[in-house]
Structure formats: structure tokens, C-alpha cells
N, CA, C and O atoms as CSV, one atom per row, in Angstrom:
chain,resi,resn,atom,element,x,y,z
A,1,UNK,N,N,-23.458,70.495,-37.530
A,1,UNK,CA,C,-24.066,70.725,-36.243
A,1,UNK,C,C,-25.578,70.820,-36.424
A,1,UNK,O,O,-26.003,71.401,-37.422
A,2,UNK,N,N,-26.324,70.354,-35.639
A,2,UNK,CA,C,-27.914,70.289,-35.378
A,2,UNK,C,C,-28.389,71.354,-34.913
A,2,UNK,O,O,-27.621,72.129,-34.344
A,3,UNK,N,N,-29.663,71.643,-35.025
A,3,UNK,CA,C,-30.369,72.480,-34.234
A,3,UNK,C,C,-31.555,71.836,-33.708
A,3,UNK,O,O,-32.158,70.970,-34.341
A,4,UNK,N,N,-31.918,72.265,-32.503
A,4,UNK,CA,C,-32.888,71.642,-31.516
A,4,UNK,C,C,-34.089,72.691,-31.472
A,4,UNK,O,O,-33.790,73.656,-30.769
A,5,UNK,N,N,-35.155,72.757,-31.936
A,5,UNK,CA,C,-36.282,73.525,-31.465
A,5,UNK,C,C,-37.564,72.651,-30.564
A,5,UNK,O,O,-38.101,71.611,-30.944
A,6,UNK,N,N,-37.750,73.123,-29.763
A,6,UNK,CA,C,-38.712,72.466,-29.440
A,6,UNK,C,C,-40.910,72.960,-28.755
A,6,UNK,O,O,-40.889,73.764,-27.823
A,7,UNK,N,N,-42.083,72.612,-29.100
A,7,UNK,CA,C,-43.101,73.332,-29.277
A,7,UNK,C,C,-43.351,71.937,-28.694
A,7,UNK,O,O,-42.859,70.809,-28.698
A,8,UNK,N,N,-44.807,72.907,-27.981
A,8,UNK,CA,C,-46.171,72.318,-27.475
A,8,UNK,C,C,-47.254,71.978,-28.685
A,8,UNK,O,O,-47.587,72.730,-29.601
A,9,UNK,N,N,-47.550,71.091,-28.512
A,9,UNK,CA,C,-48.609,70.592,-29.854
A,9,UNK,C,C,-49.269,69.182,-28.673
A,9,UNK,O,O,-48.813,68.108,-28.281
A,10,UNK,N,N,-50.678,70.036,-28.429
A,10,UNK,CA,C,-52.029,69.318,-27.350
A,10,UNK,C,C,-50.949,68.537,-26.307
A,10,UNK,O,O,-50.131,69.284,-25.771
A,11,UNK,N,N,-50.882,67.237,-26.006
A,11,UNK,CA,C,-50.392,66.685,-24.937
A,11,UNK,C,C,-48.913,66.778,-24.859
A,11,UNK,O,O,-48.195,66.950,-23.874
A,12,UNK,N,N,-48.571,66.604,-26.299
A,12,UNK,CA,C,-47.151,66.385,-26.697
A,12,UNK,C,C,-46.085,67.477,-26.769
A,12,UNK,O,O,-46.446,68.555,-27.241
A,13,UNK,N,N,-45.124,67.375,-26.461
A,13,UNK,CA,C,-44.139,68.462,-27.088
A,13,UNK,C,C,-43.278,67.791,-28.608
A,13,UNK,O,O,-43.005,66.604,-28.787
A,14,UNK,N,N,-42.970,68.993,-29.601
A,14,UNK,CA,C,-42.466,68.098,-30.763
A,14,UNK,C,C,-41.051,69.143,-30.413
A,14,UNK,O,O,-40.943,70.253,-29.892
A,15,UNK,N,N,-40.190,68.277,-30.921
A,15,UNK,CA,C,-38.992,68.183,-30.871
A,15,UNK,C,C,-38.129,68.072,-32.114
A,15,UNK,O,O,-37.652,66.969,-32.378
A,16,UNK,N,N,-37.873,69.156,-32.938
A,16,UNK,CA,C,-37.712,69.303,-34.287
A,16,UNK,C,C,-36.294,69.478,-34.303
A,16,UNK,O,O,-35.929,70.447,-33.637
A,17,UNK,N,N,-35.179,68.684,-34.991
A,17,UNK,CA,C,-34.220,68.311,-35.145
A,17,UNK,C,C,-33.605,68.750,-36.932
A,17,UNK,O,O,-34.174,68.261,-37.908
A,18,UNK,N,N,-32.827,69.374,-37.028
A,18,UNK,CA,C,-32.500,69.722,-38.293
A,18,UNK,C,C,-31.170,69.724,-38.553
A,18,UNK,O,O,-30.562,70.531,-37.850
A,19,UNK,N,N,-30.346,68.965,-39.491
A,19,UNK,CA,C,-28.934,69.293,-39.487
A,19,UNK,C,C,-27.976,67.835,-39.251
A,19,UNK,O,O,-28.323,66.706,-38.903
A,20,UNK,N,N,-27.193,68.166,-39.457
A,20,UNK,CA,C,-25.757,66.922,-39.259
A,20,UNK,C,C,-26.004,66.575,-37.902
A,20,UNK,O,O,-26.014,67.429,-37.015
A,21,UNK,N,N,-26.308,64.733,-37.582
A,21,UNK,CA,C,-26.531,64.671,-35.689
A,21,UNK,C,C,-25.051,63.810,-35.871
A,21,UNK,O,O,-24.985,62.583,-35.958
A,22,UNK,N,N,-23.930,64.713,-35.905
A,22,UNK,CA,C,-22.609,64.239,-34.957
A,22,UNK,C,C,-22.897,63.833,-33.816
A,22,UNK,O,O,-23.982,63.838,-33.236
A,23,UNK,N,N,-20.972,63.141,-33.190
A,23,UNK,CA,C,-21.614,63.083,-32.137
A,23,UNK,C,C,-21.474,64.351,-31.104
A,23,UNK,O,O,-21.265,63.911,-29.973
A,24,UNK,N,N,-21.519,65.675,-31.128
A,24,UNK,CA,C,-21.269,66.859,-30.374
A,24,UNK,C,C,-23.086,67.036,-30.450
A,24,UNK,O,O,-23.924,66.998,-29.548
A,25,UNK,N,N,-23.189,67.189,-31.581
A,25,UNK,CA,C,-24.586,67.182,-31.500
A,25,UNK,C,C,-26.041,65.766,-31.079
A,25,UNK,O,O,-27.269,65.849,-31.052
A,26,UNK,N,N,-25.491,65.111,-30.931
A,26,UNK,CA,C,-26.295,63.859,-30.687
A,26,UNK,C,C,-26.103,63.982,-28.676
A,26,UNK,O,O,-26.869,63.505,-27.839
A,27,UNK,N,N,-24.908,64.731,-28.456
A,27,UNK,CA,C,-24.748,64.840,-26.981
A,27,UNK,C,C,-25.662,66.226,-26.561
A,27,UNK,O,O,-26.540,66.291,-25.701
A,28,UNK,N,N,-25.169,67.290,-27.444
A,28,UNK,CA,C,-26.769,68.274,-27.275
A,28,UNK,C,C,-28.141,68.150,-27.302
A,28,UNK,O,O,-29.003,68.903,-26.848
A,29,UNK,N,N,-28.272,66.682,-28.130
A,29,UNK,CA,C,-29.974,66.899,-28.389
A,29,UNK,C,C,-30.521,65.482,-27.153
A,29,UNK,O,O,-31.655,65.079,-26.893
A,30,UNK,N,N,-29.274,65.074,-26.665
A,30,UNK,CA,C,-29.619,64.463,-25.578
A,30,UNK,C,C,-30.006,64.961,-24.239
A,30,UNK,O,O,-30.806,64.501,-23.424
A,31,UNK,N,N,-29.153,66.142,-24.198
A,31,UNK,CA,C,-29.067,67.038,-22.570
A,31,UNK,C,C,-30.520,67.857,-23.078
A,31,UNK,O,O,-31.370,67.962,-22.193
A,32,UNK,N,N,-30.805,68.343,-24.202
A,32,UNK,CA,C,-32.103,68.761,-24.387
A,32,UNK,C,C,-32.882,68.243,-24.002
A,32,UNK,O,O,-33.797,68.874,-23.472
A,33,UNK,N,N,-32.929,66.479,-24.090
A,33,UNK,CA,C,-34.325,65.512,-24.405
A,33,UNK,C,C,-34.420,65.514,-23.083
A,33,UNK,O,O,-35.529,65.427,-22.555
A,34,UNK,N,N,-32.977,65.640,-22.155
A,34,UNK,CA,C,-33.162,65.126,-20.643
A,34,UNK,C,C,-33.848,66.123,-19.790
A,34,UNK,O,O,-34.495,66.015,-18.748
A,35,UNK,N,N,-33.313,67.734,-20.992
A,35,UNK,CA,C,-34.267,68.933,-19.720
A,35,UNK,C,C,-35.362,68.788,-20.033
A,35,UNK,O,O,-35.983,69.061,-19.006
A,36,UNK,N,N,-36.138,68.504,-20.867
A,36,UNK,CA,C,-37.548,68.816,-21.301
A,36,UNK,C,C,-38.345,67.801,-20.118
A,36,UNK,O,O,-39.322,68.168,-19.465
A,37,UNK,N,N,-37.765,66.613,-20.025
A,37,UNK,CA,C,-38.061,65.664,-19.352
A,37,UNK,C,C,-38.081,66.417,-17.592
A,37,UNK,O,O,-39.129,66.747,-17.036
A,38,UNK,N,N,-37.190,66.510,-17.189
A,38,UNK,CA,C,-36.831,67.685,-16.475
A,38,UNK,C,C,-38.383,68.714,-15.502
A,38,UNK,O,O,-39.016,69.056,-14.504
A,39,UNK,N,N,-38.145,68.696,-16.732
A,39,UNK,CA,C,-39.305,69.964,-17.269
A,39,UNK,C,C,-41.066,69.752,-17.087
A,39,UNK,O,O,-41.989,70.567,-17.114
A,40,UNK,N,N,-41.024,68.278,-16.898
A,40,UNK,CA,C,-42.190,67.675,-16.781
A,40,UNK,C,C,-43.161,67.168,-18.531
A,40,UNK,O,O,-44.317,66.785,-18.708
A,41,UNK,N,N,-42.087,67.399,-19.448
A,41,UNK,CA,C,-42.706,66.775,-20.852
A,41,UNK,C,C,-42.491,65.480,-21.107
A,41,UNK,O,O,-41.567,65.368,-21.912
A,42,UNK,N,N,-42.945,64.439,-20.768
A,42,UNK,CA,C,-43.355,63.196,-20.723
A,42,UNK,C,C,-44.052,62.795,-22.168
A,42,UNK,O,O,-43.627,61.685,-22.489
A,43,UNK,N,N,-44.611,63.110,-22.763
A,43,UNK,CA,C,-44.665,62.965,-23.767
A,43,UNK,C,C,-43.825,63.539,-24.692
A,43,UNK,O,O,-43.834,64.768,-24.612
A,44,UNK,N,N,-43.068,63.069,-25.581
A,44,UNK,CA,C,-42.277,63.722,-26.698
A,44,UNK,C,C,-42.523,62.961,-27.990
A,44,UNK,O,O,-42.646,61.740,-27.892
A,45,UNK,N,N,-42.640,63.716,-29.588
A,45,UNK,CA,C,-42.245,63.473,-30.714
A,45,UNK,C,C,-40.739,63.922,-31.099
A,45,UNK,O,O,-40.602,65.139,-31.222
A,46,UNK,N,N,-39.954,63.380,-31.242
A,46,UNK,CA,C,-39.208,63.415,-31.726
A,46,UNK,C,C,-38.506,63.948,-33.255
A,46,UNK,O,O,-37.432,63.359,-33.370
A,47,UNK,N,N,-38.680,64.587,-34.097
A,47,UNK,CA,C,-38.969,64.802,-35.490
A,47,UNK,C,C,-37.004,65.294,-36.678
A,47,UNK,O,O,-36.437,66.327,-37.032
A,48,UNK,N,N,-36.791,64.017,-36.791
A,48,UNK,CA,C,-36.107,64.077,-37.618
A,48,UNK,C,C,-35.943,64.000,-38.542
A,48,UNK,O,O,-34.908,63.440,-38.904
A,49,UNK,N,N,-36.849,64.506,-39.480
A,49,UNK,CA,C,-37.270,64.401,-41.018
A,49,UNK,C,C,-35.840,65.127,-41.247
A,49,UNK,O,O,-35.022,64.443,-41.863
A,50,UNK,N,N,-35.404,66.484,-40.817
A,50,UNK,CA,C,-34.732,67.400,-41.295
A,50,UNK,C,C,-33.245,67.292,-41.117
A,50,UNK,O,O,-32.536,68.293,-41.011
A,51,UNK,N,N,-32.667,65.762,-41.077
A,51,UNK,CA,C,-31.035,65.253,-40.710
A,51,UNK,C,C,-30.915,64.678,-41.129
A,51,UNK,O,O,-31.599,64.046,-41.935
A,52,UNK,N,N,-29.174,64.562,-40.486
A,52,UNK,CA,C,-28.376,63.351,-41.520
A,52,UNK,C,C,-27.125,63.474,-40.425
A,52,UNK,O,O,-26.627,64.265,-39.625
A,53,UNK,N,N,-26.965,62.053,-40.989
A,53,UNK,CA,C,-25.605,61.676,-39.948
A,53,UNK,C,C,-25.983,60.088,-39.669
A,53,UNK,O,O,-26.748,59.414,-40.359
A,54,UNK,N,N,-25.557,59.830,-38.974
A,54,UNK,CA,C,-25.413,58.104,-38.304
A,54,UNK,C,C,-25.890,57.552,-37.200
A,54,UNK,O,O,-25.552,57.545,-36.017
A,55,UNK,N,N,-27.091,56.903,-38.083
A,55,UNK,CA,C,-28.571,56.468,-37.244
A,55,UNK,C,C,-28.077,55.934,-35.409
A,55,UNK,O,O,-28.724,56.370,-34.457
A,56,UNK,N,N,-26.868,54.962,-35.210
A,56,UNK,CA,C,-26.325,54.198,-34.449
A,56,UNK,C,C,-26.379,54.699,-33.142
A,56,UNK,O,O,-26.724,54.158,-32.091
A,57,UNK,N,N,-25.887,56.076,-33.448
A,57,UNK,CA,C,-25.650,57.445,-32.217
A,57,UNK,C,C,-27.184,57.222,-31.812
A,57,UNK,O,O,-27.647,56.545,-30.894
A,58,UNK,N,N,-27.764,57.926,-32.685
A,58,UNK,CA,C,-29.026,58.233,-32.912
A,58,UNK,C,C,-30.536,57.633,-31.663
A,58,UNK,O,O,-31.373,58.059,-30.868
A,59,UNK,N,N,-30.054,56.505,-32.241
A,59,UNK,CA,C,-30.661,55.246,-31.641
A,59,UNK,C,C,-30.510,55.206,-30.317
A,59,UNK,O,O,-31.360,55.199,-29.427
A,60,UNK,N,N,-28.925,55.170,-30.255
A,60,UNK,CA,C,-28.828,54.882,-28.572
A,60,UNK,C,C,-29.373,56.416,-27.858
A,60,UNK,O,O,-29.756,56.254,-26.700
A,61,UNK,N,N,-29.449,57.600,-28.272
A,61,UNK,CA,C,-29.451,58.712,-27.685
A,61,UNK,C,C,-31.083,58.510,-27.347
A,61,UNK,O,O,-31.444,58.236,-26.202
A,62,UNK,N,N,-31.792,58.629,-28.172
A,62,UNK,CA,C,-33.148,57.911,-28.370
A,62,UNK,C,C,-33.968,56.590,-27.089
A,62,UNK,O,O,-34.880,56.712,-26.271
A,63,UNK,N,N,-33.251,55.644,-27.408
A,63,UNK,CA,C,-33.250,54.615,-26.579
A,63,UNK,C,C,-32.984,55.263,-25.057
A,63,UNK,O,O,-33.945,55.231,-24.288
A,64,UNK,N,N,-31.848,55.795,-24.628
A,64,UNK,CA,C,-31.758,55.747,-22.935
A,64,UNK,C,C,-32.723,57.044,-22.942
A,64,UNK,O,O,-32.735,57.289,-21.735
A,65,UNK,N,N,-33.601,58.105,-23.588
A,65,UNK,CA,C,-34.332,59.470,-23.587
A,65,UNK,C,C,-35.766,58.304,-23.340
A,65,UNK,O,O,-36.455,58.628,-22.372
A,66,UNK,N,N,-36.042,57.582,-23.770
A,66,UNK,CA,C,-37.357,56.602,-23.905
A,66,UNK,C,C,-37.341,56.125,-22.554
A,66,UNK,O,O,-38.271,56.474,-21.827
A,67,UNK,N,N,-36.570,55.492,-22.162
A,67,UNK,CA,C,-35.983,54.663,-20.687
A,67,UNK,C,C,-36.415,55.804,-19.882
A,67,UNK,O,O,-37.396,55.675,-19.150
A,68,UNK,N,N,-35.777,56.907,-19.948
A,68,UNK,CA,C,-36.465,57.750,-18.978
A,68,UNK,C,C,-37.496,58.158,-18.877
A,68,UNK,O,O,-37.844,58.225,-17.698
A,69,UNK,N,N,-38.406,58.577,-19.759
A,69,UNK,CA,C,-39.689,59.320,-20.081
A,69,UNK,C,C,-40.446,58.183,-19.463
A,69,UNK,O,O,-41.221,58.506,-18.563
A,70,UNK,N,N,-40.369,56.939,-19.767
A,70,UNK,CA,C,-40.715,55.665,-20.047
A,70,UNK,C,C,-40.900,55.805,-18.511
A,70,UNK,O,O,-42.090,55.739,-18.202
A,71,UNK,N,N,-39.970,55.997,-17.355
A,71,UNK,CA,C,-40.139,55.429,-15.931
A,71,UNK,C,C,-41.064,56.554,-15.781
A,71,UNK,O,O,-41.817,56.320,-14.836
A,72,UNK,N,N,-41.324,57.746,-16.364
A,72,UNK,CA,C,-42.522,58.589,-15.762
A,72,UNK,C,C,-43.863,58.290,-16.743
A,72,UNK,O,O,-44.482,59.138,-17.385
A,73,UNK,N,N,-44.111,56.969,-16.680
A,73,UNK,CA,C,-45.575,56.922,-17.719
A,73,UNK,C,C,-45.614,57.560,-18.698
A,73,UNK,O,O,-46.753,57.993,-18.870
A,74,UNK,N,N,-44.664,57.967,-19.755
A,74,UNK,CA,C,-44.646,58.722,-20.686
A,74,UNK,C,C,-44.259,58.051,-22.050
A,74,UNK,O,O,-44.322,56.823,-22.109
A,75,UNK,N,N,-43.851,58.786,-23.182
A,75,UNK,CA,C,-43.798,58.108,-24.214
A,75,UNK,C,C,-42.864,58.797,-25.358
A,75,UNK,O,O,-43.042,60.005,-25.509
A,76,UNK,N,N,-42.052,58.270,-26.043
A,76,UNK,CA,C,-40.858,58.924,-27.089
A,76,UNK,C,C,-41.260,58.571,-28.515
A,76,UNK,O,O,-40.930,57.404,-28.725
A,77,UNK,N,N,-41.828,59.109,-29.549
A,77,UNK,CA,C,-42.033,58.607,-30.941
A,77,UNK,C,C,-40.871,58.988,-31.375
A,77,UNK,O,O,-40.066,59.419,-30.549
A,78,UNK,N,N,-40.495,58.914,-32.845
A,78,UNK,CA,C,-39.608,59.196,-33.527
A,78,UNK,C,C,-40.409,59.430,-35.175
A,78,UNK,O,O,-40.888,58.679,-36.026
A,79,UNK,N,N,-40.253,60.641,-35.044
A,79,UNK,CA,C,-41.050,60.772,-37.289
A,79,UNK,C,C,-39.736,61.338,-37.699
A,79,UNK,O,O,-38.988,62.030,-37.009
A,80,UNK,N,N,-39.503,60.779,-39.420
A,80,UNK,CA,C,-38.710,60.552,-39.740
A,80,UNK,C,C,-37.163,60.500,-39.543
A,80,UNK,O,O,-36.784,60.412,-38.375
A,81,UNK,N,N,-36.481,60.530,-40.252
A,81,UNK,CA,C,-34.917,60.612,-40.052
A,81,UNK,C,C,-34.604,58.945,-40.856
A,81,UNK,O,O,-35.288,58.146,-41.496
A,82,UNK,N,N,-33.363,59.009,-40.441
A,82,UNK,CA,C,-32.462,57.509,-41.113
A,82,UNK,C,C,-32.902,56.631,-40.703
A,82,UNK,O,O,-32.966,55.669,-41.468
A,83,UNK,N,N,-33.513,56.441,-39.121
A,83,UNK,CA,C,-33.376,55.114,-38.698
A,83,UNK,C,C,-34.391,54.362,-39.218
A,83,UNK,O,O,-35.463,54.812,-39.622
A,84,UNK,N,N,-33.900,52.690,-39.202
A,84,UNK,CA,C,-34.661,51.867,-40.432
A,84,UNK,C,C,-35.747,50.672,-38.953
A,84,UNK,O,O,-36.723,49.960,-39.190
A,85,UNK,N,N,-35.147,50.867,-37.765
A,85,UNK,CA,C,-35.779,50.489,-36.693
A,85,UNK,C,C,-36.088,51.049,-35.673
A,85,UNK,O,O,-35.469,52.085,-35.429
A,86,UNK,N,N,-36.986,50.666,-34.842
A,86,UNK,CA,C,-37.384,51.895,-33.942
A,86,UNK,C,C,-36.104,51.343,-32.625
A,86,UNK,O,O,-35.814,50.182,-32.337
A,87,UNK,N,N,-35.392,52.961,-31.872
A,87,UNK,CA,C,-35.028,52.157,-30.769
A,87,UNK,C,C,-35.775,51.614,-29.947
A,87,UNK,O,O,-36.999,51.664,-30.069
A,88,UNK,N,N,-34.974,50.793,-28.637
A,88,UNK,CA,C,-35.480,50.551,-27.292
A,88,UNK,C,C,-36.676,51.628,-26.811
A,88,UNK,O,O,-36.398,52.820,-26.688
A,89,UNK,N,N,-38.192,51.059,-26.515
A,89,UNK,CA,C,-38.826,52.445,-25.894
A,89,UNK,C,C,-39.407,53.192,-27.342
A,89,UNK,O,O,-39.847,54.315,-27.100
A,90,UNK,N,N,-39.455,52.983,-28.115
A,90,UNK,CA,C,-39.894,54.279,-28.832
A,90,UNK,C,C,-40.744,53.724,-30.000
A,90,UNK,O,O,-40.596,52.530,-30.259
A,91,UNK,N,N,-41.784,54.590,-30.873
A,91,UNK,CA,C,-41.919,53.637,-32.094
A,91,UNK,C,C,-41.569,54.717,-33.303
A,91,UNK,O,O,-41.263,55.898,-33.133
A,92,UNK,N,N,-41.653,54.239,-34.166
A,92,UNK,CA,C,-41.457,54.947,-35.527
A,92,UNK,C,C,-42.485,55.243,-36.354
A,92,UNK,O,O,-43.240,54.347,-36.731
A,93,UNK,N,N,-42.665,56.668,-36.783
A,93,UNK,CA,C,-44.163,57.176,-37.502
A,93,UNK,C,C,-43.449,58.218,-38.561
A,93,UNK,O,O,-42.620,59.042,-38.175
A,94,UNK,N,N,-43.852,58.097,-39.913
A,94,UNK,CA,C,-43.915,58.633,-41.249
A,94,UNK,C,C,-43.392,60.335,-41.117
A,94,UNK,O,O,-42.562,60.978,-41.759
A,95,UNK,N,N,-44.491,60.772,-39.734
A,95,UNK,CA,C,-44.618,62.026,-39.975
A,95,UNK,C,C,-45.008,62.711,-38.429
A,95,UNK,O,O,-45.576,62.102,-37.522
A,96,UNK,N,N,-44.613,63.929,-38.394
A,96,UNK,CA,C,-44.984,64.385,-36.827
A,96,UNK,C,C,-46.585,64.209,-36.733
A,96,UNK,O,O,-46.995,63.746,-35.669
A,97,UNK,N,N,-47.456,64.497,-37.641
A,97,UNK,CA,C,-48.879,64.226,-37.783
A,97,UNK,C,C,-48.973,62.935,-37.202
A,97,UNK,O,O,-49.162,62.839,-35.989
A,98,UNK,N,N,-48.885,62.122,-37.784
A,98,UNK,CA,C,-49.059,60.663,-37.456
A,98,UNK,C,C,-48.320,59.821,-36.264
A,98,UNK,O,O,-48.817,58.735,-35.964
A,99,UNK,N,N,-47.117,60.289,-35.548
A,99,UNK,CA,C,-46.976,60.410,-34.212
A,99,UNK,C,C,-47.642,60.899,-33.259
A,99,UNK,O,O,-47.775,60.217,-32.243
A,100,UNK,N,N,-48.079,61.866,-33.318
A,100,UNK,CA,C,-48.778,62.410,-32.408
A,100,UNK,C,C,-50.416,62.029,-32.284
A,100,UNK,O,O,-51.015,62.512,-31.324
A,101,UNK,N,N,-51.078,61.263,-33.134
A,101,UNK,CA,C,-52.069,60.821,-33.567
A,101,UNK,C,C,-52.390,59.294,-32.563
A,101,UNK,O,O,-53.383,58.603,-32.792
């Protein structure tokens, strides 16, 4: 199971992900991505340096969270984790530093 924390850092909120992303948890860190959004955080980093599990989920959870942010002028990075491509909507950066940059 994952854990979801999530912090203000200047425009962005980072979104720190740690742990096995099943899919119980890939459905939690989705309803998360959707309140923050919710919430008026339009910008998000994403930060999965700290998991493991199966990029596939991953991606798509990623991908339709981008789609949305995306229709409010906003934007979804992704720093590290498994995935070897960026999804739909999003790009891929080394490190939460360098996402948010």
C-alpha cells in the first residue's frame, strides 16, 4: 500500500508518493490527484522516486489526472518512479528539483 503526502512548494504542489502503487492504491492516489485539483492545484509534481509496482496502472492514473489539470491551464510532471515514458499530458524530470524548475 502507498502513501500520499502532499506540500506547497512556490506555484506548485508536490505530491510525494511512497510504497507499493497496487491497484487499491493507484485508485487512492487518483481520488487524491482529483481532490487537489478540486482544490484549485493546477499545477502538480508528481514524485515517485519512493515506489514500486507496475508502471501501466501508473501511467493511465497519471494520464486521465493530466487531462484534467490540463482543461484548467495547468500542468502534471512526474520525477522519478518506473515509468520509462512520460504519460498522455505530462513530462518526465530526474528529480522534484528539476520538475518544478
Amino acid at each position: 500500500m502507498a502513501t500520499v503526502t502532499a506540500a506547497q512548494r512556490g506555484p506548485a504542489v508536490v505530491v510525494t508518493v511512497t510504497g507499493d502503487l497496487d491497484p487499491a492504491s493507484l485508485a487512492a492516489l487518483h481520488t487524491d490527484l482529483v481532490r487537489l485539483i478540486a482544490a484549485s492545484a493546477y499545477r502538480l509534481v508528481v514524485d515517485l522516486t519512493g515506489t514500486a509496482g507496475e508502471p501501466t496502472g501508473t501511467a493511465r492514473v497519471l494520464a486521465d489526472v493530466a487531462q484534467r489539470v490540463g482543461r484548467r491551464r495547468g500542468w502534471l510532471r512526474v520525477a522519478g518512479g518506473a515509468l520509462t515514458e512520460a504519460p498522455a499530458g505530462t513530462t518526465l524530470h530526474d528529480s522534484v528539483t528539476s520538475a518544478l524548475g
